[in-house]
C-alpha positions as CSV (number, residue, x, y, z in Angstrom):
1,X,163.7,-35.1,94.5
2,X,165.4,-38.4,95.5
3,X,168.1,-36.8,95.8
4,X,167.2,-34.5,98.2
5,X,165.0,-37.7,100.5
6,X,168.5,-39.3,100.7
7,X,170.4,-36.2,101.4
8,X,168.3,-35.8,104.2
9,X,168.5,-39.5,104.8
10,X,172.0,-39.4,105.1
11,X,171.8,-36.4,108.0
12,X,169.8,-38.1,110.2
13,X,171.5,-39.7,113.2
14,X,171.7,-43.4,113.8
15,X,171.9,-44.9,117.4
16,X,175.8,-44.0,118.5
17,X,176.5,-42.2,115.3
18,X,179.5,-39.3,115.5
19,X,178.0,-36.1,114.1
20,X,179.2,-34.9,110.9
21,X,178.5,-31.3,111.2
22,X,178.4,-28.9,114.7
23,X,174.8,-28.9,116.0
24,X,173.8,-32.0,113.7
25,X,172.5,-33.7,117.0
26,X,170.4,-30.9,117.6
27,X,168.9,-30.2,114.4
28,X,167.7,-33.9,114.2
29,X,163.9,-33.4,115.1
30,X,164.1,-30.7,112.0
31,X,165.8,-33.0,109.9
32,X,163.3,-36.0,110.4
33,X,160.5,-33.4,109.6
34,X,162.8,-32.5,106.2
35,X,162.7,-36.3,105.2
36,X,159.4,-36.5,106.0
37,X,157.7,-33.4,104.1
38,X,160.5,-34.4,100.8
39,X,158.1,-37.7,100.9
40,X,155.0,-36.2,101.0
41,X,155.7,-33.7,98.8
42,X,156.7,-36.2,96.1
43,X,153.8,-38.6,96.6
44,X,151.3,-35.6,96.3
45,X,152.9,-34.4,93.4
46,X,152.4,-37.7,92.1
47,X,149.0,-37.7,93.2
48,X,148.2,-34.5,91.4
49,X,149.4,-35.4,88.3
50,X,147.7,-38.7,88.1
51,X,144.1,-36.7,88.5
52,X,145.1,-34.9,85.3
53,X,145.9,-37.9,83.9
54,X,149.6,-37.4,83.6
55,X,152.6,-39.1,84.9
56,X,155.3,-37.8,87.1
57,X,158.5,-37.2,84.9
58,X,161.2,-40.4,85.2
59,X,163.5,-38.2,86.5
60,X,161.2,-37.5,89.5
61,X,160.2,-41.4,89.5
62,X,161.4,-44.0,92.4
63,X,164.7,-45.0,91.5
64,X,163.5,-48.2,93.1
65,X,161.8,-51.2,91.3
């Protein structure tokens, strides 16, 4: 799932940034909402599992300490 948040991370557009791929600068809206939703979707996962007690697998864990 990290992989995927910085995949999308890596798409979206910094201030004066050259596009990568045709339309990139128009997909960014879409792209922020992508980053976004990857997020959520990992925290609630996380949140899920914790009500059952469980923990979310390490290789779905923050990669960060």
């Amino acid at each position: 799932m990290d992989s995927c948040i910085q995949e999308a991370g890596r798409l979206k557009l910094l201030p004066n940034q050259d596009v990568m791929y045709a339309d990139q600068g128009k997909m960014q809206r879409e792209i922020a909402l992508v980053y976004t939703k990857l997020q959520e979707a990992k925290m609630w996962i996380g949140k899920c599992l914790e009500q059952i007690g469980s923990e979310l697998p390490a290789e779905f864990r923050d990669k960060a300490e």
